[in-house]
N, C-alpha and C positions, 0 to 999 in steps of 0.2 A: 726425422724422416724414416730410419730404420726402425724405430717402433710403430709406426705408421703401417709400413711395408711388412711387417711379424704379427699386426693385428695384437688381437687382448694375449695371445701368448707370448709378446714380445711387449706386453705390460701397458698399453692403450688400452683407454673408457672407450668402449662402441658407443656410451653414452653419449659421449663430448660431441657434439656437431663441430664436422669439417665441412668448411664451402668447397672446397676443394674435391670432396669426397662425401655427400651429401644423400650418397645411395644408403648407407648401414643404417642410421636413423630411420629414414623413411621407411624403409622393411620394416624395421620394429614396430614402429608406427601403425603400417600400413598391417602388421598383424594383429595389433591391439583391438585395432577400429574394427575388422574384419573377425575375430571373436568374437568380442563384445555386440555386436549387432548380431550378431547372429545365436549366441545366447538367449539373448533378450526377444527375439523372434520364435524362439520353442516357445515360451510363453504366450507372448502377443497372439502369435498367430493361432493358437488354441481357442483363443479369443475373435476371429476372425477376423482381426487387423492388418492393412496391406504395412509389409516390411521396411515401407518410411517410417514409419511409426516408432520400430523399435530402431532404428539405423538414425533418427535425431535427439531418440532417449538418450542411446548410447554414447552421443556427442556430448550430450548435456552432462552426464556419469562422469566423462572423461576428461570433462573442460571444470572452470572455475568454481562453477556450483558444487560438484562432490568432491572429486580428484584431488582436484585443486588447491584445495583447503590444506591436503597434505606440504607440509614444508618442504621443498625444493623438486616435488613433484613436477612444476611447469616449466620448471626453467630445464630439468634434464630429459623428461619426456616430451615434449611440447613448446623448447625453446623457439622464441619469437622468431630466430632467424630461418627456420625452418620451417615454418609457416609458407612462404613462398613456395617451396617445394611441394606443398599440399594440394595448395590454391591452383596452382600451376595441374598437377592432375587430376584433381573433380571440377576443373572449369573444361578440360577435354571430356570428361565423362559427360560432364550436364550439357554441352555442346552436342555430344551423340544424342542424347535423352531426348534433346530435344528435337534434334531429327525424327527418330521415330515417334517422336508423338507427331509430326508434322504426316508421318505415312499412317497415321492411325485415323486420320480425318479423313472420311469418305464422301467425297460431293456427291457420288450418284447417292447414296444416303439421304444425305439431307436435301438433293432437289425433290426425291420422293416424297418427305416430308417436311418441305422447305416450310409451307404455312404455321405449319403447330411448331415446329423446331426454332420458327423465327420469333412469335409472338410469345414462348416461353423463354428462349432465349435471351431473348433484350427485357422480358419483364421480369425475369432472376434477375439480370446486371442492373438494370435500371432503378429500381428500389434500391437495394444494398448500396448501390453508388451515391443515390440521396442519402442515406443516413450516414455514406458513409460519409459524406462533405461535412453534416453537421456533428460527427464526433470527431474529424480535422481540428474543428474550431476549438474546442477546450483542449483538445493534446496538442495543439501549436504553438497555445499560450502557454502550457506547463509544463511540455517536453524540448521543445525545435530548438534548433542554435542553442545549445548546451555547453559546460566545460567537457565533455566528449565529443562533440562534433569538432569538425577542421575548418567546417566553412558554414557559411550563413545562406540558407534556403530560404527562399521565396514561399510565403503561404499558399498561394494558386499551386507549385510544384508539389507542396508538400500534401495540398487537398486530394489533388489526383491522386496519387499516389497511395492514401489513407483508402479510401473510395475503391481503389482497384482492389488493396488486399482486402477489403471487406467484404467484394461481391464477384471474385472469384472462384471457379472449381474445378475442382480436381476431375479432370477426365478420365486419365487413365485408372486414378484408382476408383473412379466409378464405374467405370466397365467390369473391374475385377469382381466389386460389391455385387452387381445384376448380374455377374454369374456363378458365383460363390450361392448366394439368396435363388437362384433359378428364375430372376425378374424380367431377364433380356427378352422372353419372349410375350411376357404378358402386355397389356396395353399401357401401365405406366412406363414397364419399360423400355418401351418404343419411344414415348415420350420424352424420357430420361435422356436414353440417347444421342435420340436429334436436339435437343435442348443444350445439353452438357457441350456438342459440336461447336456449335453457335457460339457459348459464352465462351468456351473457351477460346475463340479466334479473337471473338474480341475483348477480350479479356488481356491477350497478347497483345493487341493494338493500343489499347490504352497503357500499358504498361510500358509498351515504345514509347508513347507518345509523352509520360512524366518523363520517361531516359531523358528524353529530347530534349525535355523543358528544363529540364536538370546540368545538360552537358552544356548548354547554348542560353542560359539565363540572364548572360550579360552583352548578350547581343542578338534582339528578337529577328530582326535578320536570317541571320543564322536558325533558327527553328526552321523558317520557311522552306533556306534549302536543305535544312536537312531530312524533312516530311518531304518534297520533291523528288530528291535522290535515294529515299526511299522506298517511294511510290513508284518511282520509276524503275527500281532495280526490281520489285514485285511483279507489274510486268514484262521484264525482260523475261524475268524466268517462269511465270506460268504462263504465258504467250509462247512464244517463239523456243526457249529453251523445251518447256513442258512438251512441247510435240516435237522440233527435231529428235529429243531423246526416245520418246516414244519411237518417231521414224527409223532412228538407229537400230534399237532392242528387238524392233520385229524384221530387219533387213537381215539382222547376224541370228534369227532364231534364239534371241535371249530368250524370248518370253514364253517359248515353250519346252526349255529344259527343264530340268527337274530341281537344278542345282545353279545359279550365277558364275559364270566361271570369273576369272579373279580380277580381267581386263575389265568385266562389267562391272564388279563390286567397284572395283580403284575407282574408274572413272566416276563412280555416282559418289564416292567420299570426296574425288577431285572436286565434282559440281558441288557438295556440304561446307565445305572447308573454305572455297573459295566467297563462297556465299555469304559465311563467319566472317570472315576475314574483311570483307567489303563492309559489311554493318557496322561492322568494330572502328576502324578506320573512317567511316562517315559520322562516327559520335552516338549510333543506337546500344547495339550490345552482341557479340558475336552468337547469342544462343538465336536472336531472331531470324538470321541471316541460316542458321542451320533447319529453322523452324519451316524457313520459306522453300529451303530443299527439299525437305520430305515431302511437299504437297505437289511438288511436281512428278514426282515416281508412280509409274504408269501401276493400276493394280490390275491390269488381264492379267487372266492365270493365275492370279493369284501370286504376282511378281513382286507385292510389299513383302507376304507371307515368307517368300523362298529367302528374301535379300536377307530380313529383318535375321532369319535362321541363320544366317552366312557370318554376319557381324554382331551379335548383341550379348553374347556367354561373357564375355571380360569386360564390357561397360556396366553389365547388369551386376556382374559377382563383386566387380573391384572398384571401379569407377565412380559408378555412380553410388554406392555406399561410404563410400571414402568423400564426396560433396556434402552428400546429409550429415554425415558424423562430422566434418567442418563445422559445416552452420550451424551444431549442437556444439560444436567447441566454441564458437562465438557468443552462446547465451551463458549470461553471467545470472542466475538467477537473483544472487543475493542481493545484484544493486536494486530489488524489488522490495525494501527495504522501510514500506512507511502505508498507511490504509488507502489513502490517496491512489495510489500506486495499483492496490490489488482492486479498488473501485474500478477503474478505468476496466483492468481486464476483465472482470465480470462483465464490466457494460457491453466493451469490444466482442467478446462471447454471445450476450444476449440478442444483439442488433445484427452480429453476422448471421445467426441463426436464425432466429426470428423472422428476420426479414427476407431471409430466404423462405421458409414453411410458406410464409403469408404469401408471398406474391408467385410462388409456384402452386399452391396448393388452390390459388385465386385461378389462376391461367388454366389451371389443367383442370377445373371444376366448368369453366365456361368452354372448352373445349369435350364437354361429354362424362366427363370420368366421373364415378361416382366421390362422395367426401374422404372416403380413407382410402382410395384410391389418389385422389389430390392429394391428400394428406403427406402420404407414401412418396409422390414425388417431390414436394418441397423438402422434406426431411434427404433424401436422395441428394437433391440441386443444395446442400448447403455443405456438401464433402468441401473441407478444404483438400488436404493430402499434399503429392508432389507440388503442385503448381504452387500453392501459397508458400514452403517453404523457398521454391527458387524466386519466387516474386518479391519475398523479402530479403532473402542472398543479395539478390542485386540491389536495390533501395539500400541497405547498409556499405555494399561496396560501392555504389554511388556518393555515398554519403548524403541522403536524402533522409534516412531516420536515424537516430541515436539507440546506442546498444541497451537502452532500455527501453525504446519504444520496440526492439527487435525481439525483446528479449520478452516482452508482453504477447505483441501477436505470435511468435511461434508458439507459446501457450494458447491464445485462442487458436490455434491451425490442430493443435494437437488434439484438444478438448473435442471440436466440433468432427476432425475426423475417427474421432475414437465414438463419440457415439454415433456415428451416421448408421451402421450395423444396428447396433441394438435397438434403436428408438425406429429404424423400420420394422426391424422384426415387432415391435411392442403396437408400430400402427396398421402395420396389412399382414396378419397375422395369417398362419397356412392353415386354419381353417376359416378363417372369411375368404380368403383366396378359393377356396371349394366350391363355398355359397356362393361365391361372385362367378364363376365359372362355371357354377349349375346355374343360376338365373340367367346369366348370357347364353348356355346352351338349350334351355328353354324357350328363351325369346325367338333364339333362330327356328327352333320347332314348329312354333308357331305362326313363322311367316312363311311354312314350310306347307305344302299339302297336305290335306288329312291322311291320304293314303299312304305315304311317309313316314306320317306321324305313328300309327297303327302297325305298320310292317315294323317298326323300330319296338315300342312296346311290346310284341308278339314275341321278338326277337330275346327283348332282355329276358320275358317272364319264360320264354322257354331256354334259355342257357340257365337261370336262376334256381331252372330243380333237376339242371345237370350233374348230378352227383352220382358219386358210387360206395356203395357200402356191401355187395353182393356178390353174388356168381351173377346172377340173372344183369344185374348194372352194366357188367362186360360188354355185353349186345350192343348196347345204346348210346354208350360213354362215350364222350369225344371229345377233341379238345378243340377251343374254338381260333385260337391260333397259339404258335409257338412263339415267345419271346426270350428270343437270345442275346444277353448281355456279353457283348464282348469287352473283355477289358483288356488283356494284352494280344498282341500277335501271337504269340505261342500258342492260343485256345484257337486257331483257325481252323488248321487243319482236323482239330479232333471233332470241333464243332461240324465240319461240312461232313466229316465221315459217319456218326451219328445221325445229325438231319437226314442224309442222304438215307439210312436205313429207317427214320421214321415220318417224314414228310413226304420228302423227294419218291419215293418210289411207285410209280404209279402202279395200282392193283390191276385196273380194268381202262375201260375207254373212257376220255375225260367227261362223253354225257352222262355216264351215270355218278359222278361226283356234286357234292354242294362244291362249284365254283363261283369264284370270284372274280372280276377283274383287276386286272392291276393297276393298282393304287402306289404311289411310291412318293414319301414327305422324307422330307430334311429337316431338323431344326438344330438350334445349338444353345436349347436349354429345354427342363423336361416340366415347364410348361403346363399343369392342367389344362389350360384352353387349349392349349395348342392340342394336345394328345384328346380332347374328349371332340373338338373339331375333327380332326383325321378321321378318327372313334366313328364317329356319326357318320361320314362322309365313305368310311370303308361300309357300313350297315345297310346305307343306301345304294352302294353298287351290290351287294349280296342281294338286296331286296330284289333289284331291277332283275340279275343276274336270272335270281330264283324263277321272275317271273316268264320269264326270254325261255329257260329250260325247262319246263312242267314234266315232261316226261323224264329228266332226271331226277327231280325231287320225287316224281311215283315210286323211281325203282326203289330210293332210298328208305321210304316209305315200308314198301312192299317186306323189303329184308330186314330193316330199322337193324344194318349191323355199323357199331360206332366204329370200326376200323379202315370203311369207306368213303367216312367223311375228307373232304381234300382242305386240309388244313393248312389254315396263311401261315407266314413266317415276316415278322416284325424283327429288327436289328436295331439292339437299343447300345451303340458304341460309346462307351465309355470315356472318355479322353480325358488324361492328364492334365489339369488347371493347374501348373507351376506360377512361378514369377516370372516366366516371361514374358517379353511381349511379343513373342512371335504367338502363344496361345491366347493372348485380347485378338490379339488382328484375325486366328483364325479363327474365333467366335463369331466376328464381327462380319466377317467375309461368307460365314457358311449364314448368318442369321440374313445378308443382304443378295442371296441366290434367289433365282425363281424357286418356286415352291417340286418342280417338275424339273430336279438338279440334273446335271452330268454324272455317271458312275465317275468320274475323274476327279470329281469335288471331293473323294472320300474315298481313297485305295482300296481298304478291305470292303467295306460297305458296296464296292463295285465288283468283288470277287464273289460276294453273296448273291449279287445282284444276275450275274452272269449264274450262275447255279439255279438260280430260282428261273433265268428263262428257259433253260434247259429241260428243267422238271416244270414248267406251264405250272410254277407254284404262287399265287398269291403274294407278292412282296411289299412292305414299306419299312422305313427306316427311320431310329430318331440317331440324332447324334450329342451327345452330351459331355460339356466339358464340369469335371471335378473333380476338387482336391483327395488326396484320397483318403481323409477321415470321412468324408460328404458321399464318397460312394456308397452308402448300403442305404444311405436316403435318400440319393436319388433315386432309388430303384426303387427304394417304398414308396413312392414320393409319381410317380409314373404312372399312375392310373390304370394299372394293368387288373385286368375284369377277372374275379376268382374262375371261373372257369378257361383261363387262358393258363399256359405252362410255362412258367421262366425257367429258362435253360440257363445254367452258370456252368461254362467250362472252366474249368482252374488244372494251371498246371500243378504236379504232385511231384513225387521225388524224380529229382534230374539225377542224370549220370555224369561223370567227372574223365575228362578224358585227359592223362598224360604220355605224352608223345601217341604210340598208336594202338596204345590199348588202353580198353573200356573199362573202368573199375564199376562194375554193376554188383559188386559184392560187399557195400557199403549197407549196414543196418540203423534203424534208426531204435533209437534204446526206448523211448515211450512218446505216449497220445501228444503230450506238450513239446518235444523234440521233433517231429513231423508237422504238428499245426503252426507251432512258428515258423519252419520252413515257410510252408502252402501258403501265410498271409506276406512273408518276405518276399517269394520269387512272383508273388501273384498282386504287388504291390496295393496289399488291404492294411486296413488300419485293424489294431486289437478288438475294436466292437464294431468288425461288421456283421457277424456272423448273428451277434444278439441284436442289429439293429434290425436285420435281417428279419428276423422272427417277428418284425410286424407286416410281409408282405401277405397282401391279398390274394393270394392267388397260389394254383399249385406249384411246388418248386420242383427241379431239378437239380441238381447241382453233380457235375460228371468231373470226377477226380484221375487224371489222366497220367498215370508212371510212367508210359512208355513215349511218349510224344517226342522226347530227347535222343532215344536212343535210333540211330543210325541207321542198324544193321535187321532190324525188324523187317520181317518179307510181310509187304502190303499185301499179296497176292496169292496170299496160303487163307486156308480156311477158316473164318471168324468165328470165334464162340461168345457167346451170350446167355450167362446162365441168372436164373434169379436163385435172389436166396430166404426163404421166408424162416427166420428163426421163430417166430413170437407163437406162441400155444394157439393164440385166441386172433385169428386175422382181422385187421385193423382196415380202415378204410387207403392205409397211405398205402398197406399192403395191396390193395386192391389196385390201386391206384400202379406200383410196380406192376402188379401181374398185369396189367392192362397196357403198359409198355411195354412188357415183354413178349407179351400176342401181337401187337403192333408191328414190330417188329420183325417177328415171328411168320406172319400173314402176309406182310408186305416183300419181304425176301423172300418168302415162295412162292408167290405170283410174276415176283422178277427173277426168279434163277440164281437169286441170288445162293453164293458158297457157305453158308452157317450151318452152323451147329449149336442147338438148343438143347438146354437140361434144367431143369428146375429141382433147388432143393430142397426139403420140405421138413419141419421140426416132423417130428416119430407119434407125435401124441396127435397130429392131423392129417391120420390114415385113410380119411374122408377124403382127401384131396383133390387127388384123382377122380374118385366117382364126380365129384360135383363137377368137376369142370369139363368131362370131355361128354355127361348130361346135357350141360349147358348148350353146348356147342355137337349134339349128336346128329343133327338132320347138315351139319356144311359138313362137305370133304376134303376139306383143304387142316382140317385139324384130325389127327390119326395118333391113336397112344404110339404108332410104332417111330413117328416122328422125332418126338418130344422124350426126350429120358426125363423120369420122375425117381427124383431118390429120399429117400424116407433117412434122415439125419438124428442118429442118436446124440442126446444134448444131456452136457453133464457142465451144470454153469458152475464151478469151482473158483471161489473168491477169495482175493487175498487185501485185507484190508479196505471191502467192497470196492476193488477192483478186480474186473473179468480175467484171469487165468487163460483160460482156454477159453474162445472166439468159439459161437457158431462157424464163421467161415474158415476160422483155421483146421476146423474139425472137416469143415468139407476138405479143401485144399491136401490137406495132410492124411484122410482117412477113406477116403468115397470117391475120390478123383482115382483114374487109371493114370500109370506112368506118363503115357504118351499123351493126357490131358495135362498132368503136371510140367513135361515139357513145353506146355504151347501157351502157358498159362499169361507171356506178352499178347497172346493174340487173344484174347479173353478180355469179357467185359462182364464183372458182375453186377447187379444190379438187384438193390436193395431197399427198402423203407426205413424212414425216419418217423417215427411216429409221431413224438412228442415233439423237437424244435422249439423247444423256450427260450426266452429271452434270460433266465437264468442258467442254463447251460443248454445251449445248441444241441448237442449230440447225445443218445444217451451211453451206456457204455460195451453194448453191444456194435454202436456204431463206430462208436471212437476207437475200438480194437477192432474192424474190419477197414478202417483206416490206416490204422499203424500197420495189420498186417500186408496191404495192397501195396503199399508202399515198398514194404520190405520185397515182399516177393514180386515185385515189378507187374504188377497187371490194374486195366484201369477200373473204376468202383464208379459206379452212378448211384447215387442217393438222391429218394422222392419221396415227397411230402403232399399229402392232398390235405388242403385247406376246406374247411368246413365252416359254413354261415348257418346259423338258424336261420338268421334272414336277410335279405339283398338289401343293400345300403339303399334306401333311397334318394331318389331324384329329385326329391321335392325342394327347392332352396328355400333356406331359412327365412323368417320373419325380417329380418335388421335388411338383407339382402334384397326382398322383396318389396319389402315398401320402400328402398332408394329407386329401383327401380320402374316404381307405377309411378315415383314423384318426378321422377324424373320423365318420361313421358305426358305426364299431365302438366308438368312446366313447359312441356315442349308443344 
């Protein structure tokens, strides 16, 4: 007992398992499992595999198959009697799991698409379940009642049961899949959805209902009441419990806090647990009984979302990783030991999948969708994932299959969830998704009026030769809306304080503006259809707009100056796709809004929202959930029109506060010491910046030092200078100086407090003449305004790295003291000319980075995109004739 009591310094194995003391083990345990999954998830997940994947490898690593092999491996890490201790907490975890999959089901959902959701639904389970009856019958003969089995199963028990795990699917990790791929909003994956709902309920049912046949086999009796006391505890609670609780939640203002306070969370784990506890105790299985809670939890407000956030961090990281690393400790591969053996799992592979493709790709073909569209969703509906592994968890701890019938199908679960990813991407490929997205927005064209039709092509061909490559271009240029990518909270503020000086600022009276009305979409994935529908649908209210105001379009006419145009502002938010499931539900919840959301649905998106009514600016919004290697395609990925402007705020160097002073005197040593900051604090992955480089359209991207800091007076004088380093002005140059008039024009017509300077390489002493030419008949442009300074440039390299910076020369040489003091309140703004995919920045820019940083002031960098020629409209061949055939079958 006293070496007990001294631990290993008192000469005890932590190895040895104590029942008595059964905590030390399980930590080690519980950290082995908890590495090793999560190793094996860097990779997987590269792969775009949901983290069951790697969480039943790592079972399988750690169990008999690999590990195992090692001599005294299992008996000291893994001995038998410590198993209970395991068992005991991934049966609480998979108990939670399965709650929230129960709050994951949405009825208003699938009453809206009860029809298509039902007849794909039962026609996924319903094939799979026939084949799977017929490949019961040879694995009953050659596997069932074994020397590993304890007891003797009934072939009917054991057919269901086969049958179930064969035409089961994975919901949750299907949701993840349609938002990861950007499918949730397309037409398969509306289908997907409502389908996947479906099966998996009943998918659950059947899976009670082998329990049942399984617990009560030797007295059919007993099945009876125990389908009765089942049925009847079903509805007690979505009857009468499902609305008292409701009645509760809205009497105490649950459902409109922000947060579940802790008497509401207890209580609704009270209503789980007891629920468990009943199912368990009548012979089903306590995860149904948890299953049947979640579908009672009211979703106003968005009350799953809030709960789900309140309880899921410690089932999601420990719990429920530590069940799937079990059931990969339960697969002994090796007893797979004869051809026979690996026959069967091919087969079991071939049929679970297969028969999924066929009869989903069958349903969803006579439900309208084109072939690889069908295609797309059978491959989709044949995800195993979660569900198959807990569907076989239980079946082995039932004792209903033998640990090599267990040890076959979580091979087929893993096979068919590892390719559900790829084999979609290989069938609804992103660009037939295009084709299929122009043919559908054709079709609507066309049952559209002509005069519609006509204002829309008028529309693209005159944005299409909106460019600028001139002085004369200034006049005309315009942008036809801003799209602002937000991706964290920290980009708000700098984003509304910019907008505000280049949207928001009304010039004149809003008749003489191109207005629009307000338009305002939600979605929760970035969709072509979805976005070229809005697209269209914004075009046609300008159209209308246009026609309603004639006398605005004359003035504009009249002056043709591009800084009058009144330019929308679109909010494309970004959102974090983790593992949890509080981010499936709020997918799910923002994709099942009216199309005409509450600013409440979307906190920042409602902060925008409020700003845009203030400025009578044009608003719509998408909202997008992704991982963050997926974010620089989603953004490419977004259908944003080259003459529209993507705004990328990103925060830049932060300051570090201890106790109550600022250390603002922190340097960053070079270009790659600041750029891994910026993709750190701005949570990007290392190629976004190159994925970047294939967006359509012009960029912005505004690099923000001072947004951190505190002590900054909002309310002192703004400077705004550009900086044109390059001999030979470039269009992206144009493109700055074109924001910098913007700017410029709009804060003098509003009063606004700025100060402007432009600086200018020395060898284009022309500068000046041409631009205040350009602009010599308006009054509102005046050299005495505008400071122009002529910048001696001496590019001095060291190992073709820039030495001395264009802007550092300004900063350090051309600025007056009292500019170098204010240099927080300063925004430079700069062109990027090139923007390749093989190095983003060139080294002019990369050293007006590192220096902004340094010296704390924020840097805008702009890029104008250039097409020889406008993508066409036209859809392809393959796309086109599915859809005349399709009409002419109809």
């Amino acid at each position: 007992m006293a070496a007990q009591v001294g631990g290993v310094l008192s000469g005890s194995n932590p190895f040895h398992y104590n029942a008595s003391s059964p905590l030390t083990l399980f930590l080690f345990q519980t950290c082995l499992i908890l590495a090793t999954c999560n190793l094996l998830h860097l990779f997987f997940g590269r792969l775009r595999q949901p983290k069951v994947i790697s969480e039943v490898i790592a079972g399988i690593i750690l169990g008999p198959t690999v590990f195992g092999q090692i001599p005294n491996y299992t008996e000291t890490v893994f001995p038998a009697s410590s198993i209970p201790g395991l068992n005991l907490t991934a049966n609480l975890g998979i108990i939670l799991f399965m709650f929230f999959l129960g709050l994951e089901v949405d009825t208003a959902f699938m009453k809206k698409h009860l029809k298509t959701a039902l007849s794909m639904g039962l026609a996924t389970l319903a094939v799979p379940f026939g084949f799977g009856c017929c490949l019961a019958i040879p694995l009953y003969h050659n596997y069932a009642n074994g020397a590993d089995t304890d007891r003797h199963v009934k072939f009917t028990v054991f057919m269901v049961f086969i049958a179930v795990s064969i035409s089961v699917t994975a919901f949750p990790v299907l949701c993840r899949i349609l938002n990861e791929l950007r499918l949730i909003k397309d037409r398969a994956g509306i289908v997907v959805l409502g389908a996947g709902i479906i099966n998996d309920i009943l998918g659950w049912v059947l899976l009670a209902l082998s329990v049942i046949l399984s617990n009560s086999e030797s007295s059919p009796v007993n099945t009876v009441y125990i389908l009765l006391c089942t049925l009847g505890w079903f509805l007690v609670y979505f009857y009468p419990l499902k609305y008292a609780l409701r009645w509760i939640l809205i009497r105490t203002h649950e459902l409109d806090k922000s947060k579940p306070s802790t008497f509401a969370t207890m209580s609704v784990l009270f209503i789980m647990f007891i629920s468990a506890y009943f199912t368990d105790i009548i012979g089903v299985h306590p995860i149904f009984g948890a299953f049947i809670a979640g579908l009672v939890v009211p979703r106003e407000n968005h009350y799953v979302v809030k709960l789900t956030e309140r309880m899921e961090d410690i089932p999601n990281i420990v719990l429920i990783p530590i069940y799937f690393a079990v059931a990969g400790l339960n697969v002994d591969l090796t007893l797979l030991n004869s051809g026979k053996d690996w026959g069967y799992i091919f087969a079991s592979i071939g049929i679970a999948v297969a028969s999924k493709i066929f009869s989903g790709a069958l349903v969803a073909k006579v439900h309208g969708l084109f072939w690889r569209e069908s295609l797309a969703v059978g491959i989709l509906m044949s995800c195993k994932g979660i569900v198959e592994i807990v569907v076989l968890t239980v079946g082995l701890n039932a004792g209903i299959i033998s640990k090599k019938i267990f040890a076959m199908f979580i091979l087929m679960a893993l096979v068919s969830t590892f390719a559900t990813t790829p084999l979609t991407q290989l069938a609804y490929t992103e660009s037939y998704r295009k084709d299929l997205n122009k043919t559908l927005a054709s079709k609507d064209t066309e049952s559209g009026s002509a005069v519609e039709e006509e204002n829309e092509e008028s529309m693209e061909i005159g944005l299409s030769k909106n460019s600028i490559s001139s002085f004369t271009d200034l006049k005309s240029f315009h942008f036809r809306q801003v799209v602002t990518v937000l991706n964290t909270t920290d980009s708000i503020s700098v984003s509304l304080e910019l907008l505000n000086y280049m949207i928001y600022g009304n010039t004149k009276d809003q008749t003489t503006f191109h207005s629009v009305p307000r338009t305002r979409i939600q979605s929760s994935s970035s969709s072509i259809s979805t976005l070229k529908s809005n697209r269209r649908k914004l075009k046609k209210l300008w159209s209308k707009s246009n026609d309603d105001a004639a006398t605005g379009l004359t003035a504009i006419e009249e002056d043709s100056l591009g800084f009058d145009f009144l330019v929308s502002l679109n909010i494309l938010h970004l959102r974090l796709l983790t593992e949890r499931t509080t981010d499936l539900l709020q997918s799910s919840t923002l994709y099942n809004d009216a199309p005409h959301f509450a600013p409440n649905s979307d906190s920042i998106i409602g902060i925008f929202d409020i700003f845009s009514r203030l400025g009578k600016v044009p608003f719509s919004s998408e909202v997008i959930f992704s991982t963050i290697r997926e974010k620089a395609l989603n953004i490419v990925s977004a259908g944003i029109h080259e003459n529209d402007m993507t705004f990328l705020p990103l925060k830049g160097a932060s300051y570090e506060f201890k106790g109550s002073v600022v250390l603002s005197d922190e340097k960053y040593q070079n270009f790659n010491h600041i750029y891994s900051h910026i993709l750190g604090i701005n949570e990007l992955s290392s190629g976004f910046f190159p994925t970047l480089t294939g967006l359509k359209s012009n960029l912005g991207i505004l690099i923000s030092n001072t947004s951190s800091k505190l002590n900054v007076d909002r309310f002192s004088t703004r400077t705004f200078s550009l900086a044109l380093p390059n001999e030979n002005l470039t269009s992206s140059d144009f493109l700055a100086l074109y924001a910098f008039l913007l700017i410029f024009y709009r804060g003098k017509h509003s009063s606004a407090n700025l100060r402007c300077s432009i600086f200018v390489n020395e060898k284009n002493r022309l500068f000046s003449d041409h631009l205040f030419s350009t602009f010599e008949n308006l009054d509102w442009l005046r050299e005495e305004d505008i400071d122009i300074m002529y910048v001696k440039t001496e590019r001095k390299t060291v190992n073709d790295t820039l030495v001395t910076s264009f802007l550092e020369n300004v900063t350090e040489n051309c600025m007056s003291i009292e500019a170098r003091d204010s240099l927080e309140e300063t925004t430079f703004i700069m062109a990027e000319p090139y923007f390749t995919k093989a190095d983003p920045f060139c080294e002019e820019v990369k050293s007006a980075i590192l220096h902004s940083a340094n010296m704390r002031f924020d840097l805008m960098l702009l890029h104008h995109y250039t097409c020889s020629e406008p993508e066409s409209m036209e859809p392809t061949k393959s796309a086109k004739e599915e859809i005349v055939t399709s009409v002419q079958s109809a």
